[in-house]
C-alpha positions as CSV (number, residue, x, y, z in Angstrom):
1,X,21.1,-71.6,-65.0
2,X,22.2,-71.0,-68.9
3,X,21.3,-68.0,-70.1
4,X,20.7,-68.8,-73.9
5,X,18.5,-65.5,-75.0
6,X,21.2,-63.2,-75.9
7,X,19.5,-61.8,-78.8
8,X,16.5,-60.5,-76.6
9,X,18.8,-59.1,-73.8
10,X,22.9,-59.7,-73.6
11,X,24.2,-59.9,-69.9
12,X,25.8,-56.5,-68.7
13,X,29.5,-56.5,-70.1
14,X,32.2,-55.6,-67.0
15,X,33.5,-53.4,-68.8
16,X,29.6,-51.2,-68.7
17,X,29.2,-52.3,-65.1
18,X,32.4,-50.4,-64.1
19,X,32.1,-47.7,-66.6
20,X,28.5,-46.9,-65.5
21,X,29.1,-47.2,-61.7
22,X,32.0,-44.4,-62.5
23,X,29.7,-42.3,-64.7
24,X,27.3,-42.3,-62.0
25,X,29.7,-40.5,-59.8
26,X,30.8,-37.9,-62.5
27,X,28.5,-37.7,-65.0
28,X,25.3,-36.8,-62.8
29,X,25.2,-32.5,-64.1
30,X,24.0,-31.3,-67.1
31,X,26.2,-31.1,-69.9
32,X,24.3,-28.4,-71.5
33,X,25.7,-26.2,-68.1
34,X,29.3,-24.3,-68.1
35,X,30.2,-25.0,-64.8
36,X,32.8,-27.4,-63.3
37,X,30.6,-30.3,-63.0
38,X,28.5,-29.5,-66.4
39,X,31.7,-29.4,-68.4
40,X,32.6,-32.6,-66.6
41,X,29.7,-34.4,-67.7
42,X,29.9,-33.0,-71.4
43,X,33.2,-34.0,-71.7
44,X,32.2,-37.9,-71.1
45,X,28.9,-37.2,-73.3
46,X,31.4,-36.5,-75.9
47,X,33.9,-39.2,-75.2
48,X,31.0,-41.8,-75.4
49,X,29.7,-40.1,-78.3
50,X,33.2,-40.4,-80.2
51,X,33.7,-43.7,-79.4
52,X,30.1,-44.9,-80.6
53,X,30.3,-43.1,-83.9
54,X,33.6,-45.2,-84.3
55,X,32.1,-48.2,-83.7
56,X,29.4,-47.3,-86.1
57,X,31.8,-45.4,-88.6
58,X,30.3,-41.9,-89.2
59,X,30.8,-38.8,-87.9
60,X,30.2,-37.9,-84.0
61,X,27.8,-35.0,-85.2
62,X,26.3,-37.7,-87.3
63,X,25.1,-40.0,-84.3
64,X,22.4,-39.1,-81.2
65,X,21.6,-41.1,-78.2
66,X,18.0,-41.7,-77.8
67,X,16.3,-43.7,-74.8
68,X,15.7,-47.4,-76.7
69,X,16.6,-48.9,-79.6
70,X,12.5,-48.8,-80.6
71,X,12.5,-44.9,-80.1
72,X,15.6,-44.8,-82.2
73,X,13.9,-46.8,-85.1
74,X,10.4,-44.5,-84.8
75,X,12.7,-41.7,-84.8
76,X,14.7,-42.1,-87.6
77,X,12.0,-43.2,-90.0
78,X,9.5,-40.7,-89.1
79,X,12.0,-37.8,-89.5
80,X,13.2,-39.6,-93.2
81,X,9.9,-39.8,-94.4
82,X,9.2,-36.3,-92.9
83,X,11.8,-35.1,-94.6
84,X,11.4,-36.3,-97.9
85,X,7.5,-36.0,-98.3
86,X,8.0,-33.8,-101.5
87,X,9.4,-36.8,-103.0
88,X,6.5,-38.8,-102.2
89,X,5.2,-41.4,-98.9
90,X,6.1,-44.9,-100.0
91,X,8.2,-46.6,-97.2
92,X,9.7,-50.1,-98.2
93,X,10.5,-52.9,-95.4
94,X,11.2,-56.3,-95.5
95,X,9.0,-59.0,-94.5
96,X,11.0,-60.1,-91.3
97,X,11.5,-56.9,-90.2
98,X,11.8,-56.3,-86.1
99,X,8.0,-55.2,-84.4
100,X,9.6,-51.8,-84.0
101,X,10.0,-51.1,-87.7
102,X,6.6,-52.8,-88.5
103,X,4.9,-50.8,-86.6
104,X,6.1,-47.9,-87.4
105,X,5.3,-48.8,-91.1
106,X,1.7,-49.4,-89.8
107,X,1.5,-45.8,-88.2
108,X,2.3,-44.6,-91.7
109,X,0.3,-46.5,-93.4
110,X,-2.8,-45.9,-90.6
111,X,-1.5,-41.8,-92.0
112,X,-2.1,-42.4,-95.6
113,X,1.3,-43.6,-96.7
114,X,2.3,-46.8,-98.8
115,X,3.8,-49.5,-97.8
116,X,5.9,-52.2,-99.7
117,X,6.7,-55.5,-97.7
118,X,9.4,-57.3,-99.9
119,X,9.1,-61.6,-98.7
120,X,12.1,-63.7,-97.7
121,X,12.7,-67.0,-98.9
122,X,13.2,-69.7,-96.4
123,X,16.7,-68.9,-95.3
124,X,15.3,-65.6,-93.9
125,X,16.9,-63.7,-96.5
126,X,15.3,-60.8,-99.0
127,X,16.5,-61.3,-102.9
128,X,18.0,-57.9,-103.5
129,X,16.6,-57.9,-107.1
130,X,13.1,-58.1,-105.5
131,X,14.0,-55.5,-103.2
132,X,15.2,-53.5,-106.1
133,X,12.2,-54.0,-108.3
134,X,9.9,-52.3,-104.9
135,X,11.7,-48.8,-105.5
136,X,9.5,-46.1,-107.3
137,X,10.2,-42.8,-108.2
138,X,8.1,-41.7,-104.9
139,X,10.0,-44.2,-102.5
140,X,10.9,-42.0,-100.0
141,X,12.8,-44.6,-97.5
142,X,13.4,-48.0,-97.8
143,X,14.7,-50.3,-94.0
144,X,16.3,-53.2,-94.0
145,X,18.2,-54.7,-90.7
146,X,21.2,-56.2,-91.2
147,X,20.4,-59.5,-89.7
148,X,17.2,-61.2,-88.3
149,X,16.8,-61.1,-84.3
150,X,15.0,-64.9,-84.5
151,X,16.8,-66.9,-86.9
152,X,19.9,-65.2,-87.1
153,X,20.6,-64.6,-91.0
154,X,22.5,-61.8,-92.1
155,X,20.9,-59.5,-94.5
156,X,22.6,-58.5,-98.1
157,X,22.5,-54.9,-96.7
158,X,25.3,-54.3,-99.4
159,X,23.4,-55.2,-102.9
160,X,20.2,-53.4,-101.3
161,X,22.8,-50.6,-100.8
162,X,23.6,-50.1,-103.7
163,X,20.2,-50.1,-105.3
164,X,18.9,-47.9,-103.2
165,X,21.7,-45.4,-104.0
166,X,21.5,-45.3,-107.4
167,X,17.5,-44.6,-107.4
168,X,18.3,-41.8,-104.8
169,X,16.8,-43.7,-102.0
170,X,18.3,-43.4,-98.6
171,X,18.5,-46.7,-96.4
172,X,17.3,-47.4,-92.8
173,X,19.3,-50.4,-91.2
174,X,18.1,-51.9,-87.9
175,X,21.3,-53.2,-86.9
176,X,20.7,-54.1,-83.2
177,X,21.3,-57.9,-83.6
178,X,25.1,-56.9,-85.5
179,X,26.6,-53.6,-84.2
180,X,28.4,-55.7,-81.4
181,X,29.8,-57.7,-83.8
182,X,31.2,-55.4,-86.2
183,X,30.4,-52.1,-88.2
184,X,27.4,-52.7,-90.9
185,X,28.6,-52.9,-94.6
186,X,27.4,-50.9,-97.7
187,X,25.8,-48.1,-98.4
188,X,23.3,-46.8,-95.8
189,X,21.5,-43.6,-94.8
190,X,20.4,-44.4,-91.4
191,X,21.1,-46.5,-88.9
192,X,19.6,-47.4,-85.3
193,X,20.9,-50.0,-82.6
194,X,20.2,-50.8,-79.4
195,X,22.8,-51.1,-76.3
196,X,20.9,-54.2,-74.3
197,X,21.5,-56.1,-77.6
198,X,25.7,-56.0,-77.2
199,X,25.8,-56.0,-73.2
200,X,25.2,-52.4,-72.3
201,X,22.5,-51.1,-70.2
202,X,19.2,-51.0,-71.3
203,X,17.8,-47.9,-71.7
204,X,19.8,-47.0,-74.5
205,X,19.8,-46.6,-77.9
206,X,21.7,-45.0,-80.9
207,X,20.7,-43.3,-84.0
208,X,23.2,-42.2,-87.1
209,X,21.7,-40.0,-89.6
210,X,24.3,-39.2,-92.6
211,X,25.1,-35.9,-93.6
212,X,23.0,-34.8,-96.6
213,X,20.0,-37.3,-96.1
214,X,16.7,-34.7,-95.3
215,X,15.4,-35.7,-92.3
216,X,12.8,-33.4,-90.0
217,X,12.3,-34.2,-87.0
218,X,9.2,-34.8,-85.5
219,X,7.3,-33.6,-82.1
220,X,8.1,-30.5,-79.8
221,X,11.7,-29.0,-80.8
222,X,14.3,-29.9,-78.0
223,X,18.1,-28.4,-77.9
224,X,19.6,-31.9,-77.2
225,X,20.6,-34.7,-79.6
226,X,20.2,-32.1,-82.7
227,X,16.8,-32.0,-81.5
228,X,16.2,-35.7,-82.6
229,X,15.8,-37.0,-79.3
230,X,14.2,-35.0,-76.6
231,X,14.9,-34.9,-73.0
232,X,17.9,-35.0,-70.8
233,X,20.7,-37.5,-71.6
234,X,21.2,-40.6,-69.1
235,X,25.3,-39.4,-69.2
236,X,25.9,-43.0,-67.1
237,X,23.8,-45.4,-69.2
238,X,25.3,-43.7,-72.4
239,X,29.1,-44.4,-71.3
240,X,28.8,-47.6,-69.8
241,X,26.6,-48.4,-73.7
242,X,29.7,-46.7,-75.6
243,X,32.7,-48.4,-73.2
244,X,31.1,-52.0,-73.4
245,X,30.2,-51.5,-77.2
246,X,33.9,-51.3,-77.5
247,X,34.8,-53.4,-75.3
248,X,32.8,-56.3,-77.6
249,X,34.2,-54.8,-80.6
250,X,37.7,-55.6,-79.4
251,X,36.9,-59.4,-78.4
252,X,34.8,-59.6,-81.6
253,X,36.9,-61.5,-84.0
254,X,37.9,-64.3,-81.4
255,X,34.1,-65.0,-79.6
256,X,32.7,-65.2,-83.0
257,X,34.9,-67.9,-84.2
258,X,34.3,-69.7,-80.8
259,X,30.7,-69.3,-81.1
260,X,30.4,-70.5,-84.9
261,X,31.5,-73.7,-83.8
262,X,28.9,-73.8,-80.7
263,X,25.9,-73.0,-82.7
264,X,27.2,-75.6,-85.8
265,X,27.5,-78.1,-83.1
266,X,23.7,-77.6,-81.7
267,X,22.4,-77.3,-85.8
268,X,24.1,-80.3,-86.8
269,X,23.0,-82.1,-83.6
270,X,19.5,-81.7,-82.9
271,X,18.4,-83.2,-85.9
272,X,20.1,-86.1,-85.0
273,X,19.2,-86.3,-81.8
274,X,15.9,-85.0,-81.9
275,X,13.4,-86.8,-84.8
276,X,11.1,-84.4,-86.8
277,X,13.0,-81.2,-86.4
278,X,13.5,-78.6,-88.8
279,X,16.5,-76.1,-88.0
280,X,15.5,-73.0,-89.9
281,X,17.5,-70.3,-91.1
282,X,20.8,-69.6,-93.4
283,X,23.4,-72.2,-92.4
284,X,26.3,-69.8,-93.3
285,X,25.6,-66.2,-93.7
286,X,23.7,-65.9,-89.8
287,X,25.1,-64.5,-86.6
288,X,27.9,-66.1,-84.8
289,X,25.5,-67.2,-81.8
290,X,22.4,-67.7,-83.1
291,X,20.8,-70.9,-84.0
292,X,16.9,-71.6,-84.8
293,X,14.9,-74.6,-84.3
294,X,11.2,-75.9,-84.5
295,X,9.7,-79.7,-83.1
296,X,6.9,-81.1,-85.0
297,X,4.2,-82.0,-82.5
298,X,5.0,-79.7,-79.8
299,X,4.3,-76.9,-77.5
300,X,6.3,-74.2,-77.6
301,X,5.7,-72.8,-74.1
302,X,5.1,-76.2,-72.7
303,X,8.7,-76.9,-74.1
304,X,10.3,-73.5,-72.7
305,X,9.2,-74.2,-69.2
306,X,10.5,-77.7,-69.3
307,X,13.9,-76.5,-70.7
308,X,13.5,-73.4,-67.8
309,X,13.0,-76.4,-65.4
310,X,16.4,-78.0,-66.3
311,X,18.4,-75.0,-66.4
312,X,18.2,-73.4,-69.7
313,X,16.6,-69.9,-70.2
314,X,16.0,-70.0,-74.4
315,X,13.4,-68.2,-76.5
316,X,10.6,-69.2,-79.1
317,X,8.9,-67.6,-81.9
318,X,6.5,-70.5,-81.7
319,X,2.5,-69.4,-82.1
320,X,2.2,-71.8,-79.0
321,X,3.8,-69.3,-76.0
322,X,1.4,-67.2,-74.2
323,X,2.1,-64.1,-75.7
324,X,0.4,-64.2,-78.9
325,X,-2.2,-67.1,-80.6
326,X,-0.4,-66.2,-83.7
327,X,3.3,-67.3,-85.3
328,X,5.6,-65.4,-85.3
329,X,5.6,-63.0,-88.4
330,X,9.3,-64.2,-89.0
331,X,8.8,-67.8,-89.3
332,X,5.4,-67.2,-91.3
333,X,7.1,-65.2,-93.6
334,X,9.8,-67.9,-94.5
335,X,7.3,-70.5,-94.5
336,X,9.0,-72.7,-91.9
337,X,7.5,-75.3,-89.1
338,X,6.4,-72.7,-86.2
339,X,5.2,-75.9,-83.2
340,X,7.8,-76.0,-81.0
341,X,10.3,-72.9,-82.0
342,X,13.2,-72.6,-80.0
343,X,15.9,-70.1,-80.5
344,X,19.1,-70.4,-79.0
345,X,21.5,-67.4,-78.6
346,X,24.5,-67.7,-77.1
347,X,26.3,-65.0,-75.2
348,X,29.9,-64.1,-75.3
349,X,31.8,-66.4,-72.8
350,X,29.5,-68.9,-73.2
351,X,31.3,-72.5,-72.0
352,X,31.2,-75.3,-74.4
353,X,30.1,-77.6,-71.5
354,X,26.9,-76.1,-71.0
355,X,26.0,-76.4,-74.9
356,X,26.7,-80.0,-74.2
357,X,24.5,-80.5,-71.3
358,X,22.1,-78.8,-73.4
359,X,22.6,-81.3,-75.9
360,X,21.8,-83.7,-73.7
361,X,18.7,-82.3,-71.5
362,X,16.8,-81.5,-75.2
363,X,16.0,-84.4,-76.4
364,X,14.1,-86.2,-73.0
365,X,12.4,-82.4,-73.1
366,X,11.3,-82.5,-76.2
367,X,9.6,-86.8,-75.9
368,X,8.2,-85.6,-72.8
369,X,6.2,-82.9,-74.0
370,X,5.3,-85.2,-77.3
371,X,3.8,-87.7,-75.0
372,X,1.6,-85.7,-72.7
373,X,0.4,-84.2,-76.3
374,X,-0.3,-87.6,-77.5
375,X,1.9,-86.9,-80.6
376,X,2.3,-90.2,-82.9
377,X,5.4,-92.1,-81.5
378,X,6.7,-93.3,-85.0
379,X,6.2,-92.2,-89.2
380,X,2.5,-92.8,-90.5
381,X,1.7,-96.7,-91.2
382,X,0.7,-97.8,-94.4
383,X,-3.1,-99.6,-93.6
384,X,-5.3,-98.5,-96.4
385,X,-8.9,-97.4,-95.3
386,X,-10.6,-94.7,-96.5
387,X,-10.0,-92.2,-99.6
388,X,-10.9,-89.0,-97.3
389,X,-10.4,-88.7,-94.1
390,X,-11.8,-85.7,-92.0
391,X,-9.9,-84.6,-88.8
392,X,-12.2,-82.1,-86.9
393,X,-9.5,-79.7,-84.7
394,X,-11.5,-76.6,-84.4
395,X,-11.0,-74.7,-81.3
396,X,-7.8,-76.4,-80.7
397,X,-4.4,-75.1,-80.4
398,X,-0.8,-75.8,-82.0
399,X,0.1,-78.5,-82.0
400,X,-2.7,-80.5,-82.1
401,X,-4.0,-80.0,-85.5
402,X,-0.9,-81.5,-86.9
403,X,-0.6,-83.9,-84.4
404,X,-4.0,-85.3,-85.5
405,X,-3.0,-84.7,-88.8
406,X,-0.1,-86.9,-88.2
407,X,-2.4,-89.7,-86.5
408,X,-4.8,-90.7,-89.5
409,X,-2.4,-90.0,-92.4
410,X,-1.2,-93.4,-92.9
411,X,-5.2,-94.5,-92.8
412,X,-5.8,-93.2,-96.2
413,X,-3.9,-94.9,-99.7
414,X,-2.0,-93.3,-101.5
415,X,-3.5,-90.5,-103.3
416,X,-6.2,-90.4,-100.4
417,X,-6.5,-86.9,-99.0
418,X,-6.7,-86.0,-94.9
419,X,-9.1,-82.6,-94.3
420,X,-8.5,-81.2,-91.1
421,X,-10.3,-78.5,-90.4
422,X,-8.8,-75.8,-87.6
423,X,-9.6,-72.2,-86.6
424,X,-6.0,-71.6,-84.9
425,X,-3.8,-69.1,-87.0
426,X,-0.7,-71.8,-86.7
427,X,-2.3,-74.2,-88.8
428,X,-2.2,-71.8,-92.0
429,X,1.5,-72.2,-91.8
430,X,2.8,-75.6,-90.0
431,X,0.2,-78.1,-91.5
432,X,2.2,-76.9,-95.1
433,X,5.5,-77.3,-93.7
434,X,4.2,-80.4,-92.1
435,X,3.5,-81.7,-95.4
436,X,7.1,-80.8,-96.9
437,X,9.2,-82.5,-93.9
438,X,7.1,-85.7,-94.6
439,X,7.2,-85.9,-98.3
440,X,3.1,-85.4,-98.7
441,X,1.1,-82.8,-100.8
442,X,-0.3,-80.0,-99.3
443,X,-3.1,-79.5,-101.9
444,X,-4.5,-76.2,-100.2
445,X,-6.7,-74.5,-98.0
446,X,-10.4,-73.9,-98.0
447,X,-13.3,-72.1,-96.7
448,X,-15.4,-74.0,-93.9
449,X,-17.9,-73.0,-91.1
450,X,-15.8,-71.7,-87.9
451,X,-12.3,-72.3,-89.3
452,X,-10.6,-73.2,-92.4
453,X,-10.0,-76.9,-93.8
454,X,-6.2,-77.9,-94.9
455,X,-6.6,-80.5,-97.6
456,X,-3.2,-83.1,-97.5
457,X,-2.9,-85.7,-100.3
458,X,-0.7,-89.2,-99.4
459,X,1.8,-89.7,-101.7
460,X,3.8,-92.2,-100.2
């Protein structure tokens, strides 16, 4: 098997497997005790402590150790917006921001708060001027991660920095798809990561707080982590998560190059190999080994399992896996194809051979899960029939509304229109994109009994 879903879960580094196995054996007390084995353990909370504020470049007395990199995000916004509730209760987040930071914009939200979600464009990307334009004199935190944890692109953490500074704002960045990569840029507040994102042990996660930004935190008080994370530390988790974090670091600058070239390989490929594909987004400013693709006509669990079946463990924010009936809030909020979404992330180490067998295992994956669908085997013919067509999908699933979409187009002139009319939440978003990888007119959406109906105009 390949093991392409790096960005959900990294393999454990060597470096954390031995660290943690010694930490086991020495770290075990607790390093709030003054005895020989409490010292012991307290001297390698403080080591790992050390080295992570390093890698994250802030003070040690700036950085706690929570148990996820979820808790950490909850944490630290709760405690900023705590803290600065004289100033007022708007929180600012981006549109493609991970589930943990949504939902924790929904808790405050649920509390009485307000909430600002600034869009992307279809790179993935916020504009910092928009982002700008959302501070208010109550803002009392604004989040942005640093880069996108299903397509890849890299954040301008810096300009958003720097606005947020000089309206007194402090900064949350999520930057558990980056850390391992290198230290964020710019001018942040806050910052949260996750170990199981760079090849530590799960379990563990990280949260910097800056000198000087008012943060309370929330819940019962606890002695440990400046009381921002409660309960006893996992001393073995949290070395092997420092040791391997700095262990990537160090092999950083080489296995990025090595990995650019992997992932421009499989983006400039696909489309060639594969017909009706949009690779989504930014083709420069993105993680070294991430790379984002959707298939028109096609199931995105239905695809998974075939790729599981030849070898290749991948991911998909496709509306189509099992999961959810809905796309994911990523790829809705770039307005790009969701049917068929596959991401690839490469770990470190990962051979160039198996990105070529890859390569060559997609493409019979993808025809054979277009064929059981009964997608449309070539473009839309040109037989005139009918102005208006009406293609009746309701209470069926992407991909078939665009499928069927795809079927009658060519059986309406030019000018005619195609309404198909669908109650799956998918349809909202791929019949549009549909529309703009085929050159036709998505003239909108409208109200109908049980569903919606997407009105397309032919135009060539």
């Amino acid at each position: 098997m390949a093991y392409f879903d790096a960005a959900s879960a990294a393999p454990l580094h060597p470096v954390a497997r031995q660290a943690l196995l010694a930490a086991l054996d020495e770290g075990w007390a607790d390093p709030a005790r003054l005895y020989r084995e409490g010292r012991r353990a307290r001297l390698l909370l403080d080591a790992a402590r050390e080295a992570a504020a390093e890698a994250v470049r802030c003070r040690p007395d700036e950085l706690v150790f929570t148990s996820s990199g979820t808790r950490a995000v909850h944490t630290g916004v709760a405690g900023a917006l705590a803290g600065r509730r004289r100033i007022g209760r708007h929180l600012i987040v981006s549109a493609v921001e991970h589930s943990s930071v949504l939902h924790a914009a929904r808790t405050h939200e649920a509390d009485g708060g307000a909430v600002t979600e600034v869009p992307v464009g279809r790179t993935g990307a916020v504009d910092p001027a928009a982002y700008g334009s959302a501070l208010r004199p109550d803002t009392a935190l604004a989040c942005l991660q640093s880069a996108n944890h299903e397509v890849g692109t890299e954040q301008p953490v810096g300009a958003v920095g720097e606005a947020c500074r000089a309206a007194g704002v402090p900064l949350l960045v999520d930057a558990a798809q980056s850390l391992g990569w290198g230290p964020v840029e710019g001018d942040w507040s806050l910052l949260a990561a996750s170990a199981h994102k760079w090849g530590g042990p799960p379990g563990v996660g990280l949260l910097a707080v800056r000198k000087g930004v008012r943060f309370a935190p929330g819940g019962p008080a606890d002695e440990r982590e400046s009381g921002r994370a409660a309960g006893f530390e996992n001393i073995p988790a949290i070395v092997a998560a420092a040791a391997s974090l700095r262990a990537v670091r160090a092999e950083a600058a080489a296995e990025a190059g090595r990995l650019r070239e992997l992932t421009a390989r499989i983006r400039t490929r696909v489309p060639r190999l594969v017909p009706d594909v949009e690779v989504v987004g930014d083709p420069d400013r993105r993680l070294p080994g991430v790379v984002t693709f959707s298939c028109l006509y096609v199931d995105g669990e239905t695809l998974l399992h075939e790729l599981d079946r030849a070898g290749f463990s991948v991911s998909s924010g496709s509306s189509c896996t099992s999961s959810t009936l809905t796309p994911s809030h990523v790829l809705r909020a770039m307005g790009v194809l969701s049917e068929g979404n596959v991401r690839v992330s490469l770990p470190p180490g990962t051979p160039g051979d198996e990105v070529e067998r890859f390569l060559a295992v997609l493409p019979e994956a993808v025809a054979g899960v277009r064929e059981k669908l009964g997608a449309p085997a070539a473009a839309p013919g040109t037989a005139p029939a009918r102005d208006e067509l009406v293609v009746d999908a309701l209470g069926r699933r992407c991909p078939i509304p665009v499928i069927e979409l795809a079927k009658v187009i060519g059986d309406v002139p030019v000018g005619g229109t195609v309404r198909v009319l669908a109650d799956d939440e998918a349809a909202r978003l791929d019949i549009p994109a549909w529309c703009e990888m085929r050159g036709q007119e998505y003239v909108g959406e409208e109200a109908a009994d049980g569903g919606a109906a997407y009105v397309v105009r032919r135009i060539s």
